[in-house]
ROLUM-766394 format. One record per residue (C-alpha): residue in one letter; x, y, z. Coordinates in steps of 0.2 Angstrom, whole numbers, plus 5000, padded with zeros to 4 digits. Each point is the difference from the previous one (the first is absolute). Layout:
aXYZ/...
END
This chain:
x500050005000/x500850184996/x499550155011/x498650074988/x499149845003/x500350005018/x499450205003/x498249954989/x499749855011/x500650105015/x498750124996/x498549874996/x500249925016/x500150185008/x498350004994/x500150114983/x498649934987/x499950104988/x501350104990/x499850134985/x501350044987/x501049984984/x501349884999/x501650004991/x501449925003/x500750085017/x498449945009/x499549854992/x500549875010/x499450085019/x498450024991/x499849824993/x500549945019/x498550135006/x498949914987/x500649815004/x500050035019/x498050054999/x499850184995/x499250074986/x500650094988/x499350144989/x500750084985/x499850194995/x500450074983/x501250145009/x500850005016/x499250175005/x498449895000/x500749875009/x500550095014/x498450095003/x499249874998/x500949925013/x499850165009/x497949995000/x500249805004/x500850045015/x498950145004/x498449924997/x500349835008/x501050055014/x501749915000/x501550014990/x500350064981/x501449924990/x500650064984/x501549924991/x501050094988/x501649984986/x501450125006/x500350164993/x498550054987/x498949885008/x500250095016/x499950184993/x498649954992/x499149955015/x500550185010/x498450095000/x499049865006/x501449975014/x500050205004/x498049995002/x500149865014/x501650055009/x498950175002/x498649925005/x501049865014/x499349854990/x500949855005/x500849924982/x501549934997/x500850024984/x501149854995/x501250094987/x501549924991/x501550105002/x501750034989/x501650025011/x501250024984/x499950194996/x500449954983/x498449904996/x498750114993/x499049965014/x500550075013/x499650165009/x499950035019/x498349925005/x500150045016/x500150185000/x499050004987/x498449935012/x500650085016/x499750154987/x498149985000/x499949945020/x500349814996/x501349925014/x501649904987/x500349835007/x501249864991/x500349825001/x501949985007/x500649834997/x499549834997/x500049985020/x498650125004/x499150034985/x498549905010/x500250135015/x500350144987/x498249964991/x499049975019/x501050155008/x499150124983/x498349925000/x499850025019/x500650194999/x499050024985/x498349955008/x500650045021/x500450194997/x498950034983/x501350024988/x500549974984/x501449904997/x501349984985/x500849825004/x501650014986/x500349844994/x501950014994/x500249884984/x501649935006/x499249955018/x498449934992/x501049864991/x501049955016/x499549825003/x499249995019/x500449855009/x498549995011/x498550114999/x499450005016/x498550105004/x499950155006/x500250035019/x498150085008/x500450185002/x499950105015/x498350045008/x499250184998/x500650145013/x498850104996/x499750095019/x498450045007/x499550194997/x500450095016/x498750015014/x500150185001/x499750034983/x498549884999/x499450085017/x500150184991/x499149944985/x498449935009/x500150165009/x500050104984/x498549884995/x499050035015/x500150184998/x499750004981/x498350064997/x500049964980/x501649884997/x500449934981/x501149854997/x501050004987/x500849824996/x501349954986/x500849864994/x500849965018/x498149985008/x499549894987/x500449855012/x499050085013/x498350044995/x499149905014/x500950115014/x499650184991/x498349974998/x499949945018/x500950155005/x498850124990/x498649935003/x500450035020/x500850194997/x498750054986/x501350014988/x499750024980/x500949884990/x501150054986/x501649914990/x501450084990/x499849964980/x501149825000/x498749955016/x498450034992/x498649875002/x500849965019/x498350075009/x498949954985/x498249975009/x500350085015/x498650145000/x501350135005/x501249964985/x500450194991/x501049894987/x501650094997/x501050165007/x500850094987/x500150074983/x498449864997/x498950035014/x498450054997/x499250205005/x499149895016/x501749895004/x501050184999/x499050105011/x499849875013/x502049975001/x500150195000/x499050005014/x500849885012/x500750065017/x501249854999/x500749924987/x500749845004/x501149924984/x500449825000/x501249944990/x500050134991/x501150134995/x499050154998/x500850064984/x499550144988/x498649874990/x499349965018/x499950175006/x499650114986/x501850095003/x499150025017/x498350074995/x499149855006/x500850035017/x499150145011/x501050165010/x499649935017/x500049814994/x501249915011/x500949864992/x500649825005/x501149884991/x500149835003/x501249914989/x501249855006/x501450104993/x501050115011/x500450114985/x498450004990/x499150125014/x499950174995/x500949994984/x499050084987/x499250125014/x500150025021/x499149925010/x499150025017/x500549825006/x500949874992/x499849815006/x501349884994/x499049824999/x499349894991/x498250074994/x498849855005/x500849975018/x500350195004/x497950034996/x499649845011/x501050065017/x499250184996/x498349934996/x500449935019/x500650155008/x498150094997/x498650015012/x498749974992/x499250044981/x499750184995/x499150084985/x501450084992/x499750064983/x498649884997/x498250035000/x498449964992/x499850144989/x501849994996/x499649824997/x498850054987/x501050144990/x501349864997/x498949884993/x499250124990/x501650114994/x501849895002/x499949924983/x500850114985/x498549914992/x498950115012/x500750174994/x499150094985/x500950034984/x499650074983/x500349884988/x501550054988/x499749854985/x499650024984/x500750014983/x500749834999/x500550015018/x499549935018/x500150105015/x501249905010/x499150005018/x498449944988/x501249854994/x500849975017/x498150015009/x499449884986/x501549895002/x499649975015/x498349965001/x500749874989/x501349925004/x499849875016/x500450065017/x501249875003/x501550104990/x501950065002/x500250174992/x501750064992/x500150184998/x501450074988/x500550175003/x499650144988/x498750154999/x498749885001/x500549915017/x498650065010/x498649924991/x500349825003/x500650065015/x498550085006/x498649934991/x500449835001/x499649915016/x501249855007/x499549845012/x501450045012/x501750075001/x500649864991/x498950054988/x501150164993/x501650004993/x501050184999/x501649994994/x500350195000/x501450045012/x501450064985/x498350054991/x500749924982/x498949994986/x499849814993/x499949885017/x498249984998/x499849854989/x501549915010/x499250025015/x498449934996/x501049874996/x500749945016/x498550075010/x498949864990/x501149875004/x500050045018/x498350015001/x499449864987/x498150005005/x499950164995/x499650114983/x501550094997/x499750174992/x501550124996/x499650194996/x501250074988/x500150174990/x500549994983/x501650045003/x500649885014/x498949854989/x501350064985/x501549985012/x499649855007/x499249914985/x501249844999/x499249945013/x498149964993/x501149854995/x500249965018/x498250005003/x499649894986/x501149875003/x499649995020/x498249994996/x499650135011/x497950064996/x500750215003/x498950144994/x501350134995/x499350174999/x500750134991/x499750185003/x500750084982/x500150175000/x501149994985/x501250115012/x501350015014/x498450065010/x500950085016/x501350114990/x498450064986/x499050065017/x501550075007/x500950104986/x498650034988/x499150135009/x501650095003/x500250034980/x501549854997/x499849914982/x499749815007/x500549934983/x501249895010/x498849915014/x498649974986/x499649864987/x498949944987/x498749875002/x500649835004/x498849864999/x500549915013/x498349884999/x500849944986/x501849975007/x499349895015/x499349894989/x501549964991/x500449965016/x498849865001/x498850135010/x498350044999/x500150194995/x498550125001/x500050194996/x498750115012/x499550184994/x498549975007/x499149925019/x498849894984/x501949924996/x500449925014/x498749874996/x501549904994/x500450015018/x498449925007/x500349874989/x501849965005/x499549985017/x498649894998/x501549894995/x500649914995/x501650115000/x501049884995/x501550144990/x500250175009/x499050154995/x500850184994/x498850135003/x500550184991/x499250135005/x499950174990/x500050115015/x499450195001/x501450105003/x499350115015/x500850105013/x501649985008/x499849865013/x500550075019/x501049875004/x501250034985/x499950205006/x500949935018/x501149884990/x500850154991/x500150115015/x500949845006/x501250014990/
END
């Protein structure tokens, strides 16, 4: 056995089983050993898909993402999908072949290039602890959230290894309790808290159970950051999600609170409005169980350092008794009535060959079963799906925006399904990401998977029209003529469908009465309305 073999059946007995990527010769054989020690493996058309893909999988289903890659190009090529999950703490470990010979055309300086991005740089060593190499970079991968570049050096990968033991267990969690005091100042901040908001991200989506017990004692409103949406889905006091996406109802009720407690969360720009969202006298309390994620995208009033679900459990148990909070039955009755986007009046923009997109966001959803995992692209069009299109649970959504790059959309639909296989996938793409990231319809086909793929095509670079076309610029350069990308997905081996029109998506209906046995495309012929908000923050984020 060499040591590529060994590291692959390392990492299968670690657990790993499944893993994304494009193989050429540097990481053929640790993949084949992934592959013959039990995993499975799945082939994208471009190593950019594969590692977002391997991104949303671990995202989506909870445990670790593993993407393999050739050395040099096949690692660069992988780079913006690497950069969106080290940004956003997603456990993945990225198996890359690696040249040592500075005269090989392959070679480049791998690890600075992903401790560039926020990735951590690892390497096998030697033939003797290429086993404890592997374990060491899975274990630090999914322990402290990161992801991990494991370089495989060409000249260690062919050493022959004597005896592949397995790998040794690897140390329990020290995760410390969160410090009594702080727990102790919290419940006091709650049982002072006339009208409290939660706000939980993607560290409080292990702990539903325990906010809504806490909440529901306190009279806490229930909110989640744009990666958590769906965690409070069917709780009556769900405002859906704080932010750039939350509707006029959510925003004025965040703005409102007296407390704001976030929870996993990191209170960023998108969260926050830059702010807005959070009142002049609102005090603030982060809970996060990293020391230095409190207070840094804004200062807080109180920063407890623990794990989400078991610092809300011992404050839930420092509290007398229940109060009413924030909560009451005529409150009760505004959210019901007003939450939704679907609730708020619009004019509708369509006509002229065009569909207004919140009328073919609203309609898709009316359609499409409940039972789904929406992937949302990012582009000018974002908030649509985002808004108008509900999701089961917070496995439901899948928002891989934290580099905010145009084309991850269809990739991440990708490994979102496959996590989540009793669900319809559905990936929302502008035209533009859809055009970036077309090799992969291929994938789709070949897996099988039964995805609707809607594309909002406003034959456009939307964001950059809204932004510099009022201002006078010539926008020659960010638009395009039409593409009929209906056309394109059935060449594929999709079912493709063009919408100008609500009567158009009949072909819809049909699909989903089944038997959806090829993936269906659905290009929409959007109205080009105003700038969207949340594209007005992104460029003041700049």
């Amino acid at each position: 056995m060499i040591v590529a073999e060994a590291v692959g059946r390392a990492l299968a007995g670690l657990g790993v089983d499944t893993v994304f990527g494009v193989v050429g010769s540097g990481n053929f054989h640790v993949t084949n050993a992934l592959v013959a020690a039990g995993a499975r493996y799945v082939a994208a058309r471009h190593e950019g898909g594969a590692a977002t893909m391997a991104d949303a999988y671990a995202r989506v289903g909870g445990g670790l993402g593993v993407l393999s890659v050739h050395q040099g190009p096949g690692l660069t090529n992988a780079m913006t999908g690497i950069a969106e999950a080290a940004k956003s703490r997603t456990p993945l470990l990225v198996l890359a072949g690696e040249a040592t010979e500075a005269a090989s055309n392959f070679h480049i300086d791998q690890a600075a290039m992903v401790a560039a991005v926020g990735a951590v740089a690892a390497r096998v060593r030697s033939a003797e602890s290429a086993v404890a190499d592997a374990a060491q970079a899975a274990r630090l991968a999914l322990r402290d959230r990161r992801t991990v570049l494991l370089n495989l050096p060409l000249d260690v990968q062919a050493l022959p290894v004597r005896q592949a033991a397995p790998p040794a267990p690897g140390p329990p969690p020290d995760d410390a309790p969160p410090c009594p005091d702080q727990v102790a100042a919290l419940a006091d901040a709650l049982a002072a808290a006339r009208r409290p908001v939660f706000v939980a991200g993607r560290g409080a989506r292990h702990a539903r159970d325990a906010l809504v017990a806490l909440a529901g004692r306190t009279g806490a409103l229930l909110s989640t950051s744009a990666v958590a949406r769906g965690l409070f889905r069917g709780d009556p006091w769900d405002l859906d999600v704080s932010g750039g996406f939350a509707s006029p109802l959510a925003a004025e009720l965040i703005r409102g609170a007296d407390l704001l407690v976030s929870w996993g969360c990191g209170l960023n720009m998108w969260t926050t409005r830059h702010g807005a969202l959070i009142g002049p006298r609102t005090t603030v309390v982060q809970v996060d169980i990293e020391r230095a994620a409190i207070g840094r995208h804004r200062g807080v009033d109180l920063g407890v350092v623990g794990d989400v679900r078991e610092t809300a459990t011992l404050t839930a148990a420092r509290l007398p008794g229940a109060r009413p909070g924030y909560r009451s039955p005529g409150l009760a009755e505004r959210i019901e009535r007003e939450i939704h986007w679907r609730d708020v009046p619009y004019k509708d923009a369509g006509g002229d060959g065009r569909i207004d997109p919140r009328t073919l966001t609203a309609e898709l959803d009316d359609m499409l079963p409940r039972e789904r995992v929406v992937a949302v692209d990012s582009g000018n069009f974002m908030g649509y799906p985002s808004m108008y299109l509900s999701v089961p649970d917070e496995r439901g959504f899948c928002f891989t925006q934290a580099f905010q790059a145009v084309g991850l959309g269809l990739a991440t639909a990708i490994g979102a399904a496959l996590a989540q296989p009793h669900r319809l996938p559905v990936a929302a793409l502008g035209d533009g990401g859809a055009l970036m990231g077309l090799s992969e319809l291929e994938t789709v086909v070949r897996l099988g998977l039964p995805m609707v793929i809607v594309v909002y095509d406003d034959e456009a670079y939307g964001a950059e029209v809204h932004h510099f076309g009022p201002e006078g610029h010539p926008l020659d350069t960010v638009t395009f003529p039409p593409t009929d990308l209906a056309a394109i997905a059935r060449g594929h081996g999709c079912a493709g469908v063009t919408v100008r029109e609500p009567a158009d998506l009949a072909a819809l209906a049909e699909w989903v009465t089944g038997p959806r046995d090829r993936p269906l495309l659905v290009h929409a012929k959007i109205a080009s309305g105003p700038a969207a908000w949340w594209l007005e923050e992104a460029f003041r984020g700049h």
